[in-house]
NUKOLGU-52778 format. One record per residue (C-alpha): residue in three letters; x, y, z. Coordinates in pm, whole numbers, padded with zeros to 5 digits, always signed. Layout:
// NUKOLGU-52778
alaXYZ
...
This chain:
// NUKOLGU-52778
unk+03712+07742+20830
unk+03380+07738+20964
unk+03243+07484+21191
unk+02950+07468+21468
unk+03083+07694+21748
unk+02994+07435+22051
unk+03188+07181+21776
unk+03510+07390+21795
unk+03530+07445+22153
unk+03491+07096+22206
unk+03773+07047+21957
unk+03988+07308+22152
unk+03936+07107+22453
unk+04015+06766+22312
unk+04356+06853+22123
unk+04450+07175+22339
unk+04814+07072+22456
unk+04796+06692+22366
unk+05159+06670+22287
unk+05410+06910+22278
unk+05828+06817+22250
unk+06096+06937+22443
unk+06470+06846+22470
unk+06670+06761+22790
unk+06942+06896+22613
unk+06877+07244+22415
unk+06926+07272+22048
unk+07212+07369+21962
unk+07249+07700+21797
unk+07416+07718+21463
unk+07682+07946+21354
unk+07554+07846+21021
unk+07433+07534+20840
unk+07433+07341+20524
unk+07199+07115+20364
unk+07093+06752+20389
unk+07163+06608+20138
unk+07063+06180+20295
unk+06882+06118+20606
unk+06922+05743+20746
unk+06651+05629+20989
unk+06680+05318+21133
unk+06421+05093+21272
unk+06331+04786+21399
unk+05998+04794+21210
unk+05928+04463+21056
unk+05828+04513+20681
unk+05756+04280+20436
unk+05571+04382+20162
unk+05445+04752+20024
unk+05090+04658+19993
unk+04848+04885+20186
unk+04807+04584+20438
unk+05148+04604+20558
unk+05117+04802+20910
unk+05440+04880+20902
unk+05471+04956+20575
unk+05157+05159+20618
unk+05333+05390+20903
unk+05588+05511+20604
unk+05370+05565+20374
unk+05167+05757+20615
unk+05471+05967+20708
unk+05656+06004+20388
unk+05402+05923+20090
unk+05040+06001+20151
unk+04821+06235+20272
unk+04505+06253+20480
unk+04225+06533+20461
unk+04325+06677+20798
unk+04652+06649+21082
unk+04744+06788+21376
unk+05044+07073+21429
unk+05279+07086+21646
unk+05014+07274+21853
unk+04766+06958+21868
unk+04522+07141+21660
unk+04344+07038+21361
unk+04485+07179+21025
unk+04469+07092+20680
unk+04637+06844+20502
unk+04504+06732+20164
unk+04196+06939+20261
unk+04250+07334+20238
unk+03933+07383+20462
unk+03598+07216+20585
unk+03294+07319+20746
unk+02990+07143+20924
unk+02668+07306+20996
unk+02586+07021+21275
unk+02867+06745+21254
unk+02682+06528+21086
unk+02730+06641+20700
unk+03120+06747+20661
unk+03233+06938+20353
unk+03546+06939+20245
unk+03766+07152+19949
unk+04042+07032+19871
unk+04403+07168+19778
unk+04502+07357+19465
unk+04745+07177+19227
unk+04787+06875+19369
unk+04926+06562+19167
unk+04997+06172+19215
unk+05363+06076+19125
unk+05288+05945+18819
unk+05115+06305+18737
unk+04771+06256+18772
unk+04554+06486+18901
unk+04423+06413+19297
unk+04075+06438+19314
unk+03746+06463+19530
unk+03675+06153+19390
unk+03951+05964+19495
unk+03870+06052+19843
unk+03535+05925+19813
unk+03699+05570+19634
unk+03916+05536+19923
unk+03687+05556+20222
unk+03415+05322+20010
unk+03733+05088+19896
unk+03862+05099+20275
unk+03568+04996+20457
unk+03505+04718+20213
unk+03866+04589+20243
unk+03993+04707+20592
unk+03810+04574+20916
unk+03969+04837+21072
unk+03838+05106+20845
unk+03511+04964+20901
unk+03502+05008+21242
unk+03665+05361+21230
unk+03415+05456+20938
unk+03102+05307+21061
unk+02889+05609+21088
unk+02943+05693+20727
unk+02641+05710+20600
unk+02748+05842+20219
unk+02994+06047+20042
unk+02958+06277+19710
unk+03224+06431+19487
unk+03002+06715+19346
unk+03352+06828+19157
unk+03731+06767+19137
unk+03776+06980+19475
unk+03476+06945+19707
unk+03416+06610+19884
unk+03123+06618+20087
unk+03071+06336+20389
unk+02712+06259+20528
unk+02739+06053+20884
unk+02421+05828+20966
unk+02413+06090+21331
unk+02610+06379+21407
unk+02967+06298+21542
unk+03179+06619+21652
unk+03456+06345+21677
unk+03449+06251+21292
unk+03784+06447+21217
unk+03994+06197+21481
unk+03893+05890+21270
unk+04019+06082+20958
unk+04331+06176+21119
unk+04465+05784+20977
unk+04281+05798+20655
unk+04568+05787+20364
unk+04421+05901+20003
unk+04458+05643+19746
unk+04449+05659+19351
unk+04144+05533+19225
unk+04307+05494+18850
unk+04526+05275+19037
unk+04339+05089+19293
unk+04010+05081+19128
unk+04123+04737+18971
unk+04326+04594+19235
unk+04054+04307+19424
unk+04311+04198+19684
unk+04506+04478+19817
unk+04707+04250+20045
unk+04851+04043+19754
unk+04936+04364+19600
unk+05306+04487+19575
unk+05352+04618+19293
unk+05535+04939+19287
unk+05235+05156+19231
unk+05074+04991+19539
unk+05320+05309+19720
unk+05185+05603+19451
unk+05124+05867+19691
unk+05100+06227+19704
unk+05284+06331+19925
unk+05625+06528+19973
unk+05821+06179+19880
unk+05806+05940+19663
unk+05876+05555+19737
unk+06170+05471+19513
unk+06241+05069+19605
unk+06272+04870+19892
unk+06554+04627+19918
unk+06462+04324+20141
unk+06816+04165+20130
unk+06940+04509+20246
unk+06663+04576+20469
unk+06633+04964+20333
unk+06364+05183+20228
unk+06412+05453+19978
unk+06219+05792+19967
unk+06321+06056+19703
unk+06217+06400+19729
unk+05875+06499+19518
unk+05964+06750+19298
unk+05664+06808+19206
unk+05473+06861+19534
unk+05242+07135+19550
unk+05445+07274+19859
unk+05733+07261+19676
unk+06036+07049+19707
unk+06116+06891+20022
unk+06460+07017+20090
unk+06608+06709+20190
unk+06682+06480+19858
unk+06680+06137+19993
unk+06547+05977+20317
unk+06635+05626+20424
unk+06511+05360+20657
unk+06759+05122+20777
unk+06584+04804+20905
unk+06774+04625+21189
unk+06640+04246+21316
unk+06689+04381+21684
unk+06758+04682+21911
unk+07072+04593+22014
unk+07212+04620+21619
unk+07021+04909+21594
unk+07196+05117+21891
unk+07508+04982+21774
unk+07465+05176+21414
unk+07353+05466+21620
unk+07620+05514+21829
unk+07866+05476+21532
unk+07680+05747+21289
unk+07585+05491+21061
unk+07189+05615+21086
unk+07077+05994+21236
unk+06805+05883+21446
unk+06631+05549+21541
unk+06246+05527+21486
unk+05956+05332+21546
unk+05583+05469+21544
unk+05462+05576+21860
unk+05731+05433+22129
unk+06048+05552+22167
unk+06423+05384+22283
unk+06360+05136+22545
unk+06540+05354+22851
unk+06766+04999+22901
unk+06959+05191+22600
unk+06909+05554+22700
unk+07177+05589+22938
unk+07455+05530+22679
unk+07311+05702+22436
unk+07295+06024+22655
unk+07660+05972+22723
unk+07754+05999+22342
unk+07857+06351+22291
unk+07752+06296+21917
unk+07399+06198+21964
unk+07125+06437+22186
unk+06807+06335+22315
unk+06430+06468+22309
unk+06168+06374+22600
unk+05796+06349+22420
unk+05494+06352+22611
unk+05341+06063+22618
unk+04918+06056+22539
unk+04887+05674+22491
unk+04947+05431+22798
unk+05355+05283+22759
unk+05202+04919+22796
unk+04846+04780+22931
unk+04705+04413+23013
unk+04373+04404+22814
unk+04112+04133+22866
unk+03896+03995+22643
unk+03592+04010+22877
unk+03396+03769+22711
unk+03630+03518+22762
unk+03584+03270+23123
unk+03772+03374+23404
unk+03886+03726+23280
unk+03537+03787+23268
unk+03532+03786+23626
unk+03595+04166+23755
unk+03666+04030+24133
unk+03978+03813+23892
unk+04098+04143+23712
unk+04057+04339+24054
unk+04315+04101+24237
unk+04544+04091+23925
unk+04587+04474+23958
unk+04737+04430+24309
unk+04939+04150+24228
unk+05167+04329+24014
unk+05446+04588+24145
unk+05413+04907+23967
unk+05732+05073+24108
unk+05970+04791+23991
unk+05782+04832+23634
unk+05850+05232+23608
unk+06208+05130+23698
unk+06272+04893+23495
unk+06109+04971+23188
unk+06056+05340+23219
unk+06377+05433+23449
unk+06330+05779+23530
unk+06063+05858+23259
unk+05791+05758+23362
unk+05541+05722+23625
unk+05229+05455+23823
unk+04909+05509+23682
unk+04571+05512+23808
unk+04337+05240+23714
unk+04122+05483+23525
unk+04363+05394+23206
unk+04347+05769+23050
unk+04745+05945+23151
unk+04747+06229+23341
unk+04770+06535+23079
unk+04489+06427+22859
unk+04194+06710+22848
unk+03916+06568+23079
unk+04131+06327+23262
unk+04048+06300+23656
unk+04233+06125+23914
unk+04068+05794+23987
unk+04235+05508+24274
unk+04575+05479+24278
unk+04686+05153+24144
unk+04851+04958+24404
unk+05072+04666+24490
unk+04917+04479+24730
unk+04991+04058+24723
unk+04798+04044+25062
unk+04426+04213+24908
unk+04476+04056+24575
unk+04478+03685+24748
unk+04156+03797+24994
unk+03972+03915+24684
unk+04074+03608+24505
unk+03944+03416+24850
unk+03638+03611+24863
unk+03539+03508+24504
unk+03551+03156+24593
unk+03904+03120+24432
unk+04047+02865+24690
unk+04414+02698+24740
unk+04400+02345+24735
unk+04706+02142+24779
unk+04849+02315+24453
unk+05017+02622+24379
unk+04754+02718+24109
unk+04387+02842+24241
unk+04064+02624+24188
unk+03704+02716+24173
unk+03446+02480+24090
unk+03714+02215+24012
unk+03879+02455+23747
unk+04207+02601+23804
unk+04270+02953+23761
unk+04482+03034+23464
unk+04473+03245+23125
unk+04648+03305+22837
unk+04874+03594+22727
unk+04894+03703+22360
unk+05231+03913+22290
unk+05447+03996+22009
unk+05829+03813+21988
unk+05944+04101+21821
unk+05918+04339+22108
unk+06203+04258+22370
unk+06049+04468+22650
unk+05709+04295+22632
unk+05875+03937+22663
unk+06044+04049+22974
unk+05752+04242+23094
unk+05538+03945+23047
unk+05776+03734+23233
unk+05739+03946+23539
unk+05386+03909+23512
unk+05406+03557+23520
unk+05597+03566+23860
unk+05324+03827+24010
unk+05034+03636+23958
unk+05222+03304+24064
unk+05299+03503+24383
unk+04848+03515+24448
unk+04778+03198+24311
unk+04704+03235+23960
unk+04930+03088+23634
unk+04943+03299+23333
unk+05079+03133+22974
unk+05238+03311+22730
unk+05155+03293+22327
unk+05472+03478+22190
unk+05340+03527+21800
unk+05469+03737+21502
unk+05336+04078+21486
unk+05123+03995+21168
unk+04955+03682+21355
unk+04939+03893+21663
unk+04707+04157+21504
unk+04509+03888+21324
unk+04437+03758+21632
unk+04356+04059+21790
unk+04211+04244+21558
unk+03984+04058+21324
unk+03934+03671+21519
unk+03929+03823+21889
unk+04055+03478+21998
unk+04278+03619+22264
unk+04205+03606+22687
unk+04425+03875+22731
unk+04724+04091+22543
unk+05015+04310+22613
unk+05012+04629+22439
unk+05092+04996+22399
unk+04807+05237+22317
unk+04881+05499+22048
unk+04851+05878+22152
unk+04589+05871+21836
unk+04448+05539+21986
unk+04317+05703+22304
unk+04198+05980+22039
unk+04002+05748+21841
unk+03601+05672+21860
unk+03425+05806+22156
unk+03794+05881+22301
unk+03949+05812+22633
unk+04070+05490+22484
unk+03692+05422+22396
unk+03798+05273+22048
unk+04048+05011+22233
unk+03752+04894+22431
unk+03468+04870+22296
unk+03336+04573+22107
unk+03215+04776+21845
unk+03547+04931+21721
unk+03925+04770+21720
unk+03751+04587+22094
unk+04055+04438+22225
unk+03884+04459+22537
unk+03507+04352+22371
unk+03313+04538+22619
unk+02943+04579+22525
unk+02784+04636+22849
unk+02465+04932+22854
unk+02651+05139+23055
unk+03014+05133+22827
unk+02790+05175+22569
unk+02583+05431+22678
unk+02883+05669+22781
unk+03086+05581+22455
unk+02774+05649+22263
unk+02802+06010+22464
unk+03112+06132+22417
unk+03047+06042+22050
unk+02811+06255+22014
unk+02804+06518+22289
unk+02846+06888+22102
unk+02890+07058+22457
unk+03246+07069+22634
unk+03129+07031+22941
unk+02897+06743+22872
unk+03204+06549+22706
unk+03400+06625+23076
unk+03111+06476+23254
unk+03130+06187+23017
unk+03493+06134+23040
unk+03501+06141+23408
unk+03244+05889+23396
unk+03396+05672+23181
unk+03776+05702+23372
unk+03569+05572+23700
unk+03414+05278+23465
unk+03760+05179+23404
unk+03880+05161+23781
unk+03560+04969+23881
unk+03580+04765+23639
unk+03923+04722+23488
unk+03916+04596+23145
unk+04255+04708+23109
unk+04520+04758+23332
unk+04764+05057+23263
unk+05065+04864+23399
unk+05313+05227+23340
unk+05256+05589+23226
unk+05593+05724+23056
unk+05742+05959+22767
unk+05925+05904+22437
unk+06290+05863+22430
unk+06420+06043+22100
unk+06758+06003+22057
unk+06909+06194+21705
unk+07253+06300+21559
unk+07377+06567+21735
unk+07443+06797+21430
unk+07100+06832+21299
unk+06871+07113+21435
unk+06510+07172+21338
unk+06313+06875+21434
unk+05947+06980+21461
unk+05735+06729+21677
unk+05388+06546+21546
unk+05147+06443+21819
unk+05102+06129+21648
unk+05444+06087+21451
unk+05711+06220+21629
unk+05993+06374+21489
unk+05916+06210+21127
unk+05683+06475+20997
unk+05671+06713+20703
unk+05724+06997+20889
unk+06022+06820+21004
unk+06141+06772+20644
unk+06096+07161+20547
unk+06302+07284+20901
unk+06547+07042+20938
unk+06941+07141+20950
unk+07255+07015+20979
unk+07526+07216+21194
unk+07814+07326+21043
unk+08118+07347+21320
């Protein structure tokens, strides 16, 4: 492939080491093996419907069904997925061919120009897509194989924001107005190694059967379900009995309270995955009154005890982060301050800022007491008690924090497309600190998913930098920059750094590990063996 030389070293540097896998307990070696004939997954994954709108829907079909242009290896480096090879004279026009041979289930033909309907059809129906796709400035199909992408300025970066893109079928989708209302079962035509075969709601499982038609060949494994549970605790339970081979759930592993008996079960082994995105953060809206205050998010940062966080929702796997929000191991991070627990400085800054005890337990100024709202998912045990022991450290300085406990579907309405929320709970992705300028630029900035809605010059100015920077050491200058942004100014608070907890039957060997998937991943599907005692 060729590509701008400064381009590719700054790729190198980016994706170098980003996530590899490794076991605490070695692979076993097998005498000899036979093959797969089912793999059960099971998940706590809410899924309702298979429209394209679905997110969680969306994260099988992005894993089983569909393919992007490009992915990462197991390496973190770019390589081809639908697209064979691309080139870019100046990252700003990107030219694409495509793969030989390569079909939708229902035998059609993939095409260049259902890439270019897919990008056009998801910016005008995804705000998301938008926002990931806004320096798209046009797109040509000049035949079946070559797709060529013009940005509006030149963006070394582009190939990140592709790294989610799913091809659709425009014979398909070309009619379909309202994508969310759609669930019929060519709403999951992919092209990928499997094809959706039906999803049971009643039964809570998804069915993938192997593409026999896939222009890799085969996928060796014939069937591949997911088992959805309504919590953790069922989930485990199935687990430890060998009702499902491995639990699952897109970029977090097993909440550690479950690791320790898992680890015990001679039947089940476990894989440790470096962790690129942040294990949970407290993001403010900055727009919104009294979040808005930096001096108010500086004093909330030493309210809250880091140590009893790592141990309780990390146990021994994971570690405090700095308040420059990028984890240690990313390419360009820098150290920045030490967060710290300090109930004594958080209540002087509080003081200083005219925040003032007055005969109640909750902090005044100007006649208005000092309290903000929490947005959180119900679905996500961990978060409800994390949230809870935020509640008691910010009590502990003065300051009452509510909780709004929604639905995961309300919960990314409201963060993603009305930005009504003070403040939310959340991880970040490995991909999400990838995304936009990255450094977690795309989480940030008003101008892309925002959850933070910073639009200051100076955010802007160094987002709008690493953007475009072709020069690895200009994006390290950048990035630094950008990590001591964060600490001054703490839009988000990294509340715990920590790693994946994989937990899988113990007689399959193979697993090959995604940067942004895991251990679901089609290399995964071609590798993948059971032992034979």
């Amino acid at each position: 492939m060729r590509r701008l030389p400064a381009l590719g070293l700054l790729l190198i540097l980016l994706f170098t080491c980003l996530i590899t896998g490794c076991g605490n307990h070695k692979q076993a070696v097998a005498d000899s093996s036979a093959a797969i004939q089912s793999l059960t997954i099971g998940s706590t994954m809410k899924i309702e419907n298979i429209n394209i709108d679905d997110y969680n829907f969306g994260i099988l079909r992005s894993i089983f069904t569909h393919k992007g242009l490009v992915k990462l290896n197991e390496n973190s480096n770019f390589t081809g997925d639908l697209a064979k090879s691309w080139n870019t004279p100046d990252g700003q026009t990107w030219t694409f061919r495509l793969q030989d041979g390569v079909t939708w289930h229902d035998g059609t033909k993939v095409t260049a120009a259902d890439v270019k309907f897919t990008i056009e059809y998801s910016i005008k129906h995804s705000v998301e897509y938008k926002r990931h796709f806004s320096l798209v400035k046009s797109i040509a199909a000049p035949d079946d194989q070559t797709v060529v992408i013009t940005l509006s300025q030149p963006n070394p970066r582009f190939l990140v924001n592709l790294l989610v893109l799913r091809v659709l079928p425009q014979h398909i989708f070309a009619m379909v107005d309202n994508p969310a209302a759609y669930n019929d079962p060519q709403a999951a035509i992919g092209c990928g190694a499997y094809k959706f075969e039906k999803f049971d709601p009643n039964a809570g499982i998804v069915t993938f059967k192997a593409n026999n038609t896939y222009f890799r060949g085969t996928p060796p494994i014939p069937e591949i379900k997911v088992r959805l549970f309504k919590n953790p605790d069922a989930l485990y339970m199935a687990l430890q009995n060998g009702e499902v081979d491995l639990p699952y759930t897109y970029s977090t592993g097993t909440d550690p309270i479950y690791a320790a008996s898992l680890a015990r079960n001679p039947k089940l082994k476990i894989i440790n995955i470096p962790n690129l995105g942040v294990g949970k953060a407290l993001i403010f809206n900055v727009t919104k009154p009294l979040v808005n205050d930096p001096q108010v998010r500086t004093a909330l940062s030493y309210a809250i005890d880091y140590d009893e966080l790592v141990r309780l929702f990390a146990v021994n796997n994971g570690t405090v982060p700095t308040a420059g929000l990028v984890p240690r191991g990313t390419q360009g991070f820098v150290e920045t301050r030490p967060l710290e627990f300090n109930p004594e400085k958080a209540r002087l800054v509080l003081e200083q800022a005219g925040y003032r005890l007055t005969g109640s337990a909750i902090r005044e100024k100007d006649g208005r007491p000092l309290t903000f709202e929490l947005l959180l998912r119900n679905d996500i045990p961990e978060n409800i008690r994390l949230a809870e022991l935020l509640q008691k450290y910010f009590a502990n300085i003065g300051v009452k924090l509510t909780l709004k406990t929604v639905d995961a579907t309300l919960y990314r309405t409201i963060s993603d497309k009305d930005k009504s929320h003070t403040s939310l709970l959340s991880r970040t992705t490995p991909w999400g600190m990838m995304m936009w300028g990255g450094m977690g630029t795309g989480y940030i900035d008003a101008r892309n998913i925002g959850w933070a809605m910073v639009g200051d010059t100076k955010f802007k100015d160094l987002a709008d930098k690493l953007n475009s920077t072709l020069a690895p050491e200009e994006y390290k200058k950048y990035s630094a920059a950008l990590q001591q942004y964060y600490a001054e100014n703490l839009p988000a608070i990294p509340l715990y750094w920590d790693n994946f907890i994989q937990p899988h039957n113990a007689t399959l060997t193979g697993w090959k590990i995604s940067p942004m998937y895991g251990v679901l991943n089609e290399e995964t599907w071609y590798s993948l063996q059971k032992i034979v005692q």
